[in-house]
Every structure is written in structure tokens, then in C-alpha cells.
N, C-alpha and C positions, 0 to 999 in steps of 0.2 A: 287800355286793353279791353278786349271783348271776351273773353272770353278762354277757355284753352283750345287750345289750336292741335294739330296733329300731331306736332312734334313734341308737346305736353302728354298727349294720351298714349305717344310710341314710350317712353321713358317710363310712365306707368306700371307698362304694360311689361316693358322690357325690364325692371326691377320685380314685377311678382314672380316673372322668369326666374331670374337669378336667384332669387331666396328661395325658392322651390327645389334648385336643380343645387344653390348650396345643403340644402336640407337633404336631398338625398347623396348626393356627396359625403357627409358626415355621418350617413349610415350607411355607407356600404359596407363598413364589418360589420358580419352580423352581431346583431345584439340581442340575447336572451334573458331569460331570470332577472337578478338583481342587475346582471350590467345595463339590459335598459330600463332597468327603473332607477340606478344610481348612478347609470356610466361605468366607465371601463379602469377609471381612477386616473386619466390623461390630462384632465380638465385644468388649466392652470387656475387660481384663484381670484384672480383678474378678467379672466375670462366671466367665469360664475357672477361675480360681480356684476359686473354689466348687466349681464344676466337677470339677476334681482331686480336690477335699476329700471330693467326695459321691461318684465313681467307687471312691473308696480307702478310705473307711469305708462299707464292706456291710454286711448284716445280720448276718456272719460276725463283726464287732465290736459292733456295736449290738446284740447279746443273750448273745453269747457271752462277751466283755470283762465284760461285767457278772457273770455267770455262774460266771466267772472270780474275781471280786473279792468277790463272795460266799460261794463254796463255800472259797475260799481265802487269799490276801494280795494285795497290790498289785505281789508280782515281777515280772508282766507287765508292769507301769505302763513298768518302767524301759525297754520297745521303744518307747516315744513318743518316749523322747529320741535315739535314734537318727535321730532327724529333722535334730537340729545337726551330726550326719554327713552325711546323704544331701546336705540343703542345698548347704553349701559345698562337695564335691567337686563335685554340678551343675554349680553354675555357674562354677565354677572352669576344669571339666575341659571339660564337655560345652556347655554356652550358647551359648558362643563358635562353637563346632564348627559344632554346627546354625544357628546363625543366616546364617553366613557362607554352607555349603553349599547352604542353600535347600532342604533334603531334603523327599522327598515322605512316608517313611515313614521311622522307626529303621531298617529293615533296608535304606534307599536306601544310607548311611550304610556299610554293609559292603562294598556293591559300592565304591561311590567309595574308601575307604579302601584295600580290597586290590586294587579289580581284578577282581573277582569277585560274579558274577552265582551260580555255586555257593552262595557266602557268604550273599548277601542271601534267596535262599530257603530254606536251613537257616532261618537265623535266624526268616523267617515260618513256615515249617512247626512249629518249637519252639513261638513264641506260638501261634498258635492251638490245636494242643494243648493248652498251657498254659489260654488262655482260656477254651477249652470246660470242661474241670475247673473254669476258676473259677465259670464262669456256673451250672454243671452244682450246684455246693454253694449257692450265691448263691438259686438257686430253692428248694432241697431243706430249705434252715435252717428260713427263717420261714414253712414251708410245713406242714411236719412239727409247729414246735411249734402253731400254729394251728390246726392238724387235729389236735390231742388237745385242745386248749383249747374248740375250737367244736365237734369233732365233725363237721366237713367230710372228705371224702376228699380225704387228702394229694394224692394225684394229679390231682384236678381243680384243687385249690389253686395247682397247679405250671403247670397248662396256660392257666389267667387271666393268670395273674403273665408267662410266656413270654410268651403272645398279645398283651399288650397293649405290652409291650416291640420285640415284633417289628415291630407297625404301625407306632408314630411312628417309629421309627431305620427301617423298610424305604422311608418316604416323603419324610425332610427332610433324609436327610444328616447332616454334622455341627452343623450351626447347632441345629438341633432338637432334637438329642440335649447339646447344651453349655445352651439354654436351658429345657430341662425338668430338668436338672442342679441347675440353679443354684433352679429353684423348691423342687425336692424335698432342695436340702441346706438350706436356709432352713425347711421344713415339720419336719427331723428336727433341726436345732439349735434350732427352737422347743419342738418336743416336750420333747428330756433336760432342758434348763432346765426347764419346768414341772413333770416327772416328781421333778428333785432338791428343788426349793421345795416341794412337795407330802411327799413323805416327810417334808423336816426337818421340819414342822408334825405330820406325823403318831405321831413318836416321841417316846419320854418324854427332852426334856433337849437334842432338836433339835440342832443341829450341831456343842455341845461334846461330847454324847455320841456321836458321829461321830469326832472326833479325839482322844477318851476312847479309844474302842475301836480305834481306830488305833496307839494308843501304847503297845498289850498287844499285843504280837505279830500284829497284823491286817494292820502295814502289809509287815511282813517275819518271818518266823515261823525260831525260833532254827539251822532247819538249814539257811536259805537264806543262803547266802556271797555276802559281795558282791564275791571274786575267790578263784580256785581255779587255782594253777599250772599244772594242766593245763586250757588252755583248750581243750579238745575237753570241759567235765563245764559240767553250766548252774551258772552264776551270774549277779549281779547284770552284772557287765560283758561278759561274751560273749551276756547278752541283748541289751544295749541296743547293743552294736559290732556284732553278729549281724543284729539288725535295721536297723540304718542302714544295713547293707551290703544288705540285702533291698530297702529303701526305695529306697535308692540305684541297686539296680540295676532296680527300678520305671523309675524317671524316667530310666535312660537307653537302656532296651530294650524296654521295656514298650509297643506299639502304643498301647493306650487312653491314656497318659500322654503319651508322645512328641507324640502328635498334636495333643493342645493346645499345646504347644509351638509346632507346626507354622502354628496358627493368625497366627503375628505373625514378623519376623523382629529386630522391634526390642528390642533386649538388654538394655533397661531397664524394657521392660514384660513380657520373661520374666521378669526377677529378682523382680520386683515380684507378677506371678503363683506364684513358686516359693515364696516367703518367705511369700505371701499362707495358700496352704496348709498349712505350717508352719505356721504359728499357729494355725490351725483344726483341724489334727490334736489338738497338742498339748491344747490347751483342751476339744476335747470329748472325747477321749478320758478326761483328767483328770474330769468332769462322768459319765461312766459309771462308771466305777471307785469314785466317791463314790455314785454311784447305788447301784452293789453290795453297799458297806461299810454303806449306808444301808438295804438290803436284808435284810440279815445281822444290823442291830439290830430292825428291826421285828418281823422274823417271829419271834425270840427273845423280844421282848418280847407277842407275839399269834401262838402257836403254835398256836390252835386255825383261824388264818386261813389256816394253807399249805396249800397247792393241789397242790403237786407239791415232789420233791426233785432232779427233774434241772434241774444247773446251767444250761443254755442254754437252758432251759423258765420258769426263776423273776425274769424280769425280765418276758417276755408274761403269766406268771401275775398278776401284781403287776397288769398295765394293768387285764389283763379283770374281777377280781373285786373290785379294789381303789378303782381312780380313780372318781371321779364320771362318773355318764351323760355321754353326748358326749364327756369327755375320753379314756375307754377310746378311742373309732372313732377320736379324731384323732392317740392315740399308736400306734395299729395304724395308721393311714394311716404314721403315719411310719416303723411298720418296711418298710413296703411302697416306700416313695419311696427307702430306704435300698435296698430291691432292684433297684426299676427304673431307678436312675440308674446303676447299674454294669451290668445287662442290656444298656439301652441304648445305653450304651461300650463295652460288648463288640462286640456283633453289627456296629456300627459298624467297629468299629478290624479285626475281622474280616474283614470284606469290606472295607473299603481294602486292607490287607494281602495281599490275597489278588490281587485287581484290579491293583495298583501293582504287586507287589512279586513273585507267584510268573505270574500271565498276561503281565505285561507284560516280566516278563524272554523267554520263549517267543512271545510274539507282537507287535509293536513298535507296526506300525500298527492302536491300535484307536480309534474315534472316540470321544469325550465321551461320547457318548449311548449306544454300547455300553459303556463302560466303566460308566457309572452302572446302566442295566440288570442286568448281570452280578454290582454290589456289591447290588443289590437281592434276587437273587435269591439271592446265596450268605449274604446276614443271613437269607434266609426261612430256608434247608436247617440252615446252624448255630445259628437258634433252635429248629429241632425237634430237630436232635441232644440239643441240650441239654437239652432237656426230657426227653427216653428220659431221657438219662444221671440227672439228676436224680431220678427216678422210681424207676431202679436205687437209686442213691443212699440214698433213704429208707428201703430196705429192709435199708441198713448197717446197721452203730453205730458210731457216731463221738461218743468220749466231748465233746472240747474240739473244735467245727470251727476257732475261731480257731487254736489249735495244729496242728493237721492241714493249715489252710490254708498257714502260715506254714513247713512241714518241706517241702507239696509247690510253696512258690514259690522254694524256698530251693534246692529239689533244679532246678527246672526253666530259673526266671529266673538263676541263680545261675552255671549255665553257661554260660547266652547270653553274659552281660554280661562274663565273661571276656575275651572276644576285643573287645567294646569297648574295656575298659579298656587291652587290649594294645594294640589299634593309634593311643590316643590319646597313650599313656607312652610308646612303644617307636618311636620315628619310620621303625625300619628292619624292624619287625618286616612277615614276609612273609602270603602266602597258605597256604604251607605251614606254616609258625609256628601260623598262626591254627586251622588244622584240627586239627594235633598240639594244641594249648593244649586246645583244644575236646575230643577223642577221649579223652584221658591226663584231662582232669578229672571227664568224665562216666562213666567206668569206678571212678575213685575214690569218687565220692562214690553210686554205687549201690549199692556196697561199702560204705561208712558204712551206709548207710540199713539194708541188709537183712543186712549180717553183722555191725554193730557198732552197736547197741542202746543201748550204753551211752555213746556218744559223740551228744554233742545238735545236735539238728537247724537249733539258732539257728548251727549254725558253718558250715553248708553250704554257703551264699554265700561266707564265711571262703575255706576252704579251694578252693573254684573258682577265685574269682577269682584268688587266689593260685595255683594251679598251673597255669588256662591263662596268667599272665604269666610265669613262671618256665620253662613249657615251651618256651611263644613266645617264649621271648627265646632259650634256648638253639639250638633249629629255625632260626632266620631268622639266628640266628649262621653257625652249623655252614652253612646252606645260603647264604650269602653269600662263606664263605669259599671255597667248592666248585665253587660255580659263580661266584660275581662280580655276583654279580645285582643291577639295579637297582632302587630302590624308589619305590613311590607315596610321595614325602614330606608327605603330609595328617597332622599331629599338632597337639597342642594349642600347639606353640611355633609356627606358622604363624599363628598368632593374638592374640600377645601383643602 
């Protein structure tokens, strides 16, 4: 193959169509106030699901994982399982919480817990920062490697991809953005399957020679340890604890994640959604990381076929010059669905957050129809942040984004989700508890990042969550004793 051909870039072309005109399709009731920040309550839980599944695997996994698993081993693999972490503390700790309280956002949740209207807009000012970074690489990945692949300017690449994310989520709400979701994780879990069936046929020895090559240091190469006394050094187990805690603290801080939640209050069909996702993670990230190993025999075995040697480049390389006509467009359509279903969770969960949680604490009475305007307008302003940022972005280097991703959610989500976890454990734990927990963690772990190098980034959530509960318990000790003060008793045993 040379290249993509026309009837590659019509299927493209003709799929960001369809997601566009489905995205306005599923908002043409109008949708105001909470229904579009939570939906209309129509959303089956299978749906949302998906949902979760296609917000949380980006493009930042879908080429990078692989990229990953080619240039390297499968040690990454071991952060999927951190999903049997994240899960059961869910719903354990948090399910219950949210369902009861009826929160409009995670950071409603802050206020009700402490008392504190300070709290809950911290926490929204964190995310959206946070999310613009995420949105900001989300554009930048499969935009860059596309733009060396086709020979398109990266930046135009980035202003499509923004623009077309910002109409459907600027006009439907959440429903809209839950059911373009769910089509576009349906188009990229159809993809890797076709993508891995296709390689094994195409390699000498097919999928023994797969787990052939796996069994010679592919799957774990002899200096990766799968525990290391000091867990601040990576291995096998403060990856996958590392990440659970990352996932974990996803699903219970995390706006874009929260919110689906937010669509139901019935506790059997969050589970059912939480678990839903869990197994979609699992499964296709496992389907990538075979993609990679499968990547890594091919081109070995047809080195005169490789196209490029950067890792986050040689999974797009494989589609373009590799697959059959039409399947190239409909596997590039699907890195592209991998982008716009987390675009359009972002800008979403942004402007709720922003509407619910930082205007509405500062001004009380605002009408439905104001309040949807204002989340309309503030999805327009932080898709084009994000697109600058992006832009900047591609003018980095950024060797692994999924690793980069995963150090800056680690560094950011990592602290919010401290003061969750305190005020759900800690029944007495205060407002002042909550802010020291918060201050003393995020000073720590900035100090990890930029004076200590040699301590890994999977522990950063680790170590947060653990010293905003440690610090918060001591604070709301000492200030309980001091003053006598009474507490907001909102905890998880208020629900058992």
C-alpha cells in the first residue's frame, strides 16, 4: 500500500459527517437546566456505559498503548488491572453517596460534605484545568501523528477535530454527547478487533507466534520487577495499585465521569454501568497491547514495510500503508471517534461544572434558560482554549503521551480526590482538615515531580490520597479538640 487513497479520505470524511449530524439528531429536544447537564433520564445504562468506556480510552491509549507494547513489553498492561481497584472502592465508598445525595456535579458533593461553597469551587477550578490539559493532548496525539502520515498541517487537523466536537456538545447537552459516545466506542471497538484478526493472518505462524514472542521477554523484560520494597521505584505492582488509584480517583472526582453517574440515581443500574465499563476497559485495552506485540512481529518479519520508528506513530502507520483500501478510512475514522467522544465529555462536563458549581455558588438565582446559554458559551471559549493549547502542544516532544498523561492526572486528579476520600472515611473530618489535607499534599507531590525524578509518577495518586487523609484526620482532630466544633456527619456509614 501507498498510501490512503480517496476512497480512504471519503469514509473519513463521511464518518465525521455522521457523528455530527448523529450529535445534532439527539439534541433536537431541547434541552435546558439540569436536563442538559444530566439528560432527560431516557439514557439506558448500557448506553452510559459505553459511554465511560469511549470518554476514558482516548486516542492517548488507542495509539499510544500500542506504541507502547511494541517499542517495549506489556508492563503497562498491568494499569488495566487496576480497574479491580477502582471498581470496588466505587461502589463501595462512593455509589451510595451520590445516589442518596442527588448531586448536581462531584464538586456539589464538597459543598454538602463540608459546608463549603470554597470547597466545591476549588475542586471545579482543579478539573477544568485539568481537563483542558486533557482535551488540549486528546486533539494534539492523533492530529500530529496524521499530519506526518498524510502530510496535512497538524494545526488545521486540530481545528476540524475541536470544531466539530464543539457543535454537537455546544447544542445537545448531555444526552447528545452520551449518545455519540456510545456510537463512536462501538466504531473503535469495531476497529482493534478487525485491526488484531488482520495482523494475525498477516504474520508468519499467526497468533502462536504472538505468544511465541511473548514468552521471550516481550511480555515482561528481565529488569522489570514485579515488586520493589521501595514503592515510590515502578514496578509490576505500584503500576497496577498506582493506577487503580488514578482510575479510582477518575470516577469519583472526575466531572466528565461523575456525570454519568449523575444521569440515574438507581444503585443498581450505577453498578451495572460501573462494572459495565470495567470490562470494556479491560478487554480492549488487552486487544491493543496484542495489536502492539503483533506489530513488533510483523515489522520484524517485513522491515522493508516500516514507515516510521516513533512509537505513537507505528500503530497510524500500520492503518495507512498497510490495511486494505476503505479499512485504512474506517480505522482512522476510529482514531478520530476515540478523540471526539472524550472532546465532547470534556467541553460538556466543563461547562456544567463551571454553570452548577463556580456561577452558581456566586449567583443563586439564575433561570434554566440562562444557565444553559452560559454552559453553551463557556463549551464554545474552552474548545478554543484548547485548541491554542494543543497547537502549543504539538510543537513539544512528548516521547509516551499515555505516560505523560497518566503522571499529569496523577499529579492533578490525585489531589482533588484526597479530600473526597477524607470526608467519605473520616465522618468528623472538617473544612479546615479538608484544605490542610489538600495544601500539605499538593506541595508534596510537586516536589516529587520536579525534585525527585527517580520516584515514579504511578505513585502520585498513592501518595495524595494518602496524605490529604492523614493530614485531614490530624487538622479536624486537633481543631475539634480546640474549638469543639460540630460536624457535617455526611459519610459512607450514613448509608449502609
Amino acid at each position: 500500500m501507498n498510501g490512503l487513497t480517496g476512497i480512504d479520505i471519503t469514509i473519513v470524511i463521511v464518518y465525521l459527517l455522521v457523528v455530527l449530524a448523529a450529535g445534532l439528531y439527539f439534541s433536537k429536544s431541547p434541552m435546558e437546566g439540569k436536563s442538559y447537564f444530566k439528560g432527560d433520564g431516557t439514557i439506558p445504562w448500557w448506553v452510559t456505559s459505553v459511554s465511560i468506556f469511549a470518554t476514558l480510552l482516548s486516542p492517548i491509549s488507542f495509539l499510544s498503548i500500542a506504541g507502547n507494547s511494541y517499542s517495549g513489553t506489556w508492563l503497562l498492561w498491568f494499569a488495566q488491572l487496576g480497574i479491580f481497584i477502582a471498581v470496588p472502592l466505587t461502589i463501595k465508598l462512593f455509589l451510595p453517596v451520590y445516589s442518596k445525595l442527588k448531586i448536581d456535579t462531584a464538586y456539589h458533593y464538597l459543598e454538602l460534605r463540608y459546608e463549603s461553597k470554597g470547597l466545591r469551587v476549588l475542586g471545579a477550578i482543579l478539573f477544568i484545568i485539568y481537563q483542558i490539559g486533557r482535551m488540549s493532548i486528546i486533539m494534539y496525539l492523533p492530529s500530529i501523528v496524521l499530519s506526518q502520515l498524510l502530510g496535512i498541517n497538524t494545526n488545521l487537523l486540530i481545528v476540524i477535530m475541536g470544531i466539530i466536537a464543539i457543535v454537537y456538545s455546544y447544542g445537545g447537552g448531555l444526552k447528545s454527547v452520551v449518545w455519540t459516545d456510545f456510537i463512536q466506542g462501538v466504531v473503535l471497538i469495531a476497529g482493534i478487533l478487525f485491526t488484531l484478526v488482520y495482523l494475525i493472518f498477516s504474520i508468519d505462524g499467526g497468533i502462536v507466534e504472538i505468544f511465541n514472542t511473548l514468552s521471550m521477554d516481550k511480555f515482561l523484560a528481565p529488569n522489570e520487577v514485579v515488586f520493589d520494597p521501595n514503592i515510590l521505584k515502578s514496578s509490576v505492582f505500584i503500576i497496577l495499585v498506582g493506577a487503580g488509584i488514578n482510575t479510582f480517583s477518575s470516577y469519583i472526582s472526575s466531572q466528565d465521569v461523575v456525570q454519568r453517574f449523575t444521569t440515574t440515581t438507581d444503585i443498581k443500574e450505577l453498578r451495572k454501568m460501573t462494572f459495565g465499563n470495567g470490562f470494556l476497559s479491560i478487554g480492549t485495552t488487552t486487544v491493543i497491547y496484542l495489536i502492539g506485540t503483533a506489530l513488533y512481529i510483523f515489522y520484524h518479519q517485513n522491515p522493508q514495510l516500516l514507515q516510521t520508528a516513533q512509537q505513537d506513530q507505528i500503530f497510524a502507520s500500520f492503518i495507512v500503508y498497510q490495511l486494505p483500501v476503505g479499512v485504512s478510512g474506517i480505522l482512522l475514522a476510529a482514531i478520530y471517534a476515540a478523540s471526539q467522544s472524550t472532546l465532547s465529555t470534556g467541553l460538556n462536563s466543563v461547562a456544567t461544572s463551571w454553570v452548577l458549581d463556580i456561577q452558581g455558588c456566586f449567583k443563586k438565582q439564575i433561570s434554566t434558560e440562562k444557565q444553559t446559554q452560559i454552559a453553551k458559551f463557556v463549551s464554545l471559549g474552552v474548545g478554543i482554549v484548547s485548541i491554542i493549547v494543543a497547537m502549543i502542544l504539538a510543537n513539544g516532544e512528548i516521547k509516551s503521551a499515555y505516560e505523560w498523561f497518566n503522571s499529569f492526572m496523577g499529579l492533578v486528579l490525585g489531589v482533588l480526590a484526597g479530600i473526597f476520600v477524607l470526608g467519605v472515611i473520616n465522618r468528623k473530618a472538617t473544612k479546615l482538615g479538608a484544605y490542610a489535607g489538600f495544601i500539605i499534599s499538593a506541595i508534596i507531590v510537586i516536589n516529587l515531580k520536579y525534585n525527585h525524578p527517580e520516584v515514579t509518577s504511578w505513585s502520585y495518586s498513592i501518595v495524595t490520597i494518602a496524605t490529604s487523609c492523614v493530614v485531614g484526620f490530624v487538622v479536624s482532630y486537633i481543631e475539634e479538640k480546640v474549638k469543639s466544633t460540630k460536624h457535617n456527619k455526611l459519610s459512607m456509614t450514613e448509608f449502609e
